[in-house]
N, C-alpha and C positions, 0 to 999 in steps of 0.2 A: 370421798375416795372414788367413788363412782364414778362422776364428774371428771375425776381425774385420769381412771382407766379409760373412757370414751372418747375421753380429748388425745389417749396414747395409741389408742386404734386408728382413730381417724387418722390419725398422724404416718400410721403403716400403712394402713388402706392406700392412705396417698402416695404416699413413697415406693409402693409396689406399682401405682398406676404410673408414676413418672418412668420409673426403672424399665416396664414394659414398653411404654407405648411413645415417651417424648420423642418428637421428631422436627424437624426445620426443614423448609424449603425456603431459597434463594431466585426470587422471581425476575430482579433485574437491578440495576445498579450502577452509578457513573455521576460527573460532575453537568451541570444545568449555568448557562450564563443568560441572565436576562436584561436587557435592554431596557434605562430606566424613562420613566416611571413606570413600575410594572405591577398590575391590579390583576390578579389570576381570580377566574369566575369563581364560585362556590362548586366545592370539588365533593366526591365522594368512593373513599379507593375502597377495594376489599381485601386491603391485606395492612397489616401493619407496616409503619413504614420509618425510618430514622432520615432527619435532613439537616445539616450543618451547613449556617448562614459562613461564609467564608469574606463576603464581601457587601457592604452596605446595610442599615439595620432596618429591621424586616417588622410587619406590625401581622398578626393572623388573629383572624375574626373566627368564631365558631357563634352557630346557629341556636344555641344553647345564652347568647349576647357576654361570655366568656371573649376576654382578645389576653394575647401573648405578646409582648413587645421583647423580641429578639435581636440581641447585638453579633456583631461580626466574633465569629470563635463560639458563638452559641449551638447547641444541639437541640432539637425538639423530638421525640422519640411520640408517635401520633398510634393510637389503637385504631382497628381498624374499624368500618361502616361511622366515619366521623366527619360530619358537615363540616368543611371549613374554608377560609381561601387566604390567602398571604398579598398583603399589600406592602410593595416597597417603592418608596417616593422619593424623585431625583432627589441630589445630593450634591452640591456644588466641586464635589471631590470625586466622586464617582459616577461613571456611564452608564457602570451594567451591576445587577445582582450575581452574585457565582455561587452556588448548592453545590456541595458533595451530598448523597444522599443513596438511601439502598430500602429495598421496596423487597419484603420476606414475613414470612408467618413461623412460629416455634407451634407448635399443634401436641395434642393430647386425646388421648383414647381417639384418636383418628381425625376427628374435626374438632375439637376445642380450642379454643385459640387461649394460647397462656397469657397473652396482653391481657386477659380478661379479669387474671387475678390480679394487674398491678394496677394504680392509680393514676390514668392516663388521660389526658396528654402531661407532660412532663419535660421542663428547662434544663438543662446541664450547661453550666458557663465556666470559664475555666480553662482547668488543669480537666478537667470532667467531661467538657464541650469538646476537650481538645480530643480527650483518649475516645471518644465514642465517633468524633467525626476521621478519627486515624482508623476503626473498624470500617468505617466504608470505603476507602481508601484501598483496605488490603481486599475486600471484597470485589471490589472493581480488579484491580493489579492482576488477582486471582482469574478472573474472568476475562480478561484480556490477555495474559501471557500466552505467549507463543511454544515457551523456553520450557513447559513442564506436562509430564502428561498427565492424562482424564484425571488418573487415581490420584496424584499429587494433587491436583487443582480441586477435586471433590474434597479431599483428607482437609486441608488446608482449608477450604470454607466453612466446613463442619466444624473445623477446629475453632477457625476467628466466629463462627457462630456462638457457638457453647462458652466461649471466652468471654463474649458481648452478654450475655444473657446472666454470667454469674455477675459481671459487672452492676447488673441492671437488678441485680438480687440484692447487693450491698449498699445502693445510693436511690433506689426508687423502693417507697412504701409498696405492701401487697392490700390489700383488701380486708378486711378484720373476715368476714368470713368465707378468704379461700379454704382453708382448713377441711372446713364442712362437707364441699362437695367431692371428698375421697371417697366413702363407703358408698356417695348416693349415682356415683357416675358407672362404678360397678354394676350396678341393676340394670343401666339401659347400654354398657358401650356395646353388646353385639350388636345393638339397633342400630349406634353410631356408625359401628365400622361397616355394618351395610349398607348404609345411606352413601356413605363416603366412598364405598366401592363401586356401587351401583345407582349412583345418585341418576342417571341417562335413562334410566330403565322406569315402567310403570313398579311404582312400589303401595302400598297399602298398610294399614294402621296392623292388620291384621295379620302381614307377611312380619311387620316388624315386632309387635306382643309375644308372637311364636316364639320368634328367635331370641326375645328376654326374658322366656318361660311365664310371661305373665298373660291374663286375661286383656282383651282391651280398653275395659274400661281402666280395669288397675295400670296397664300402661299406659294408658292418655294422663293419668292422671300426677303418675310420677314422672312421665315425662317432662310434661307441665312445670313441677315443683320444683325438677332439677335442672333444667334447662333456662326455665324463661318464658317457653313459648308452646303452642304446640304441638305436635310430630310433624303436621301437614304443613302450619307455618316456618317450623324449622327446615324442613326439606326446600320448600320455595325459597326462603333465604339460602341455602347453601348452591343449590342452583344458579339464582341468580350471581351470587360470588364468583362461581365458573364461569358465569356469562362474563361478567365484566372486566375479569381477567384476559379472556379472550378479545374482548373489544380493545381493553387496553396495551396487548401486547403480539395481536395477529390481526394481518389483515383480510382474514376468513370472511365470508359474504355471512350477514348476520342470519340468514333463514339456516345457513350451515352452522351454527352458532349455538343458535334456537333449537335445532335437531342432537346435537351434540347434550344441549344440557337437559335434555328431557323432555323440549316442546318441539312435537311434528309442526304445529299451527303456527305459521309465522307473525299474523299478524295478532295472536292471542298473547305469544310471548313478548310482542311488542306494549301492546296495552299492560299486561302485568310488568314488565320490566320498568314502565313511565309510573305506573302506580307507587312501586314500592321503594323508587329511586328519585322520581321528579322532572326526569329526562325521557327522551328515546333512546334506544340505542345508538341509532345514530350520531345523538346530538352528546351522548356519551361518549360515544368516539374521538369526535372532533373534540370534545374537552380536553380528552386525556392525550390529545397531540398538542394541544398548546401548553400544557402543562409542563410536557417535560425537556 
């Protein structure tokens, strides 16, 4: 009976952290024609991303020696920080590859990424291919129309967001132990949310323990348990996500970059950016222009 009350809490705890704090952002989105034979290098985004093969069949490698052989009308729904790259090899019937595709995070207690509870990367072919690659479709349309204003166009993505997402509840597995991390994400999100407010700023283990009421060793250590990683490593990775967001969708001068995400020292943010990515930022850059 026990067992059973704790699995019914957990179950609130969670349901109260989604009620508060779930949110989406919409990063960018549109269709991609590529010129065959087309071998795209080993890629690394930070944001979850959906992409529907619409024309020529597509082969994707991950780094993990996982590959995904994708037909035209297929969807790949990708989580984010995931080594991977997409090969598509002429075709006697076809010139070019064509992607619809939309590039967005659903987020929780301020930085969580909800991809994290599902079982991801993930095939939809189909009637299934079809409905998920028509959500980016209306994403784009939304983000291009002329004809409607801010609050219609915001309303309206929100909307096909949360539309996508219940879809993506009914046809893709969750994780056996999403459940768990309700009660334990409560302990640390005002750590969360100041990381995610103040990620630019010098922060410390000790500014962030405070504001969880906990000591620091007891917050390194729950941190740890519930996260993955720890504070100081979390923080570098959420940084760096800013970073390459930036690189991938402004063409801000990277020491402006580097300042924006926390680091004054530009050549210090360069060495850690190559460490924890495998690139420069530079060479990040130019990736993420041939890509899309």
């Amino acid at each position: 009976m026990s067992d059973k009350k704790d699995n019914q809490c957990q179950a609130e705890w969670l349901r109260e952290l989604f009620l508060d704090t779930l949110d989406f952002k919409l990063y960018t989105c549109g269709v991609s024609r590529k010129e065959l034979p087309y071998v795209e290098r080993w890629t690394l985004r930070p944001d979850g991303y959906i992409s529907q093969v619409l024309q020529a069949k597509t082969s994707i490698y991950f780094k993990d020696h996982r590959t995904l052989h994708v037909n035209p009308g297929d969807t790949v729904i990708f989580p984010p920080s995931l080594w991977h790259r997409a090969e598509t090899l002429k075709d006697s019937a076809q010139s070019e590859a064509i992607f619809r595709w939309a590039h967005f995070q659903f987020f929780v207690a301020h930085s969580i990424d909800v991809f994290s509870f599902f079982k991801l990367p993930h095939v939809l072919s189909g009637a299934d291919g079809e409905k998920f690659g028509d959500f980016n479709e209306k994403f784009t349309r939304l983000c291009e129309s002329k004809n409607i204003s801010a609050i219609e166009a915001a309303v309206g993505i929100k909307k096909t967001a949360f539309e996508l997402l219940d879809a993506m509840l009914k046809l893709i597995p969750l994780k056996e132990n999403y459940l768990a991390i309700g009660e334990e994400i409560h302990k640390i999100e005002p750590a969360l949310k100041y990381i995610e407010k103040n990620y630019a700023r010098k922060i410390t283990i000790a500014d962030l323990a405070q504001r969880s009421n906990m000591s620091q060793t007891r917050f390194h250590v729950a941190f740890k348990n519930i996260i993955g990683s720890a504070p100081v490593e979390y923080l570098i990775n959420q940084r760096l996500k800013k970073s390459q967001r930036l690189l991938w969708m402004t063409a801000l001068p990277i020491g402006e970059i580097a300042a924006l995400c926390g680091y004054e020292d530009q050549f210090f943010f360069s060495k850690l950016f190559k460490k924890h990515t495998g690139t420069t930022p530079s060479q990040y850059r130019q990736q993420a222009k041939r890509a899309e």
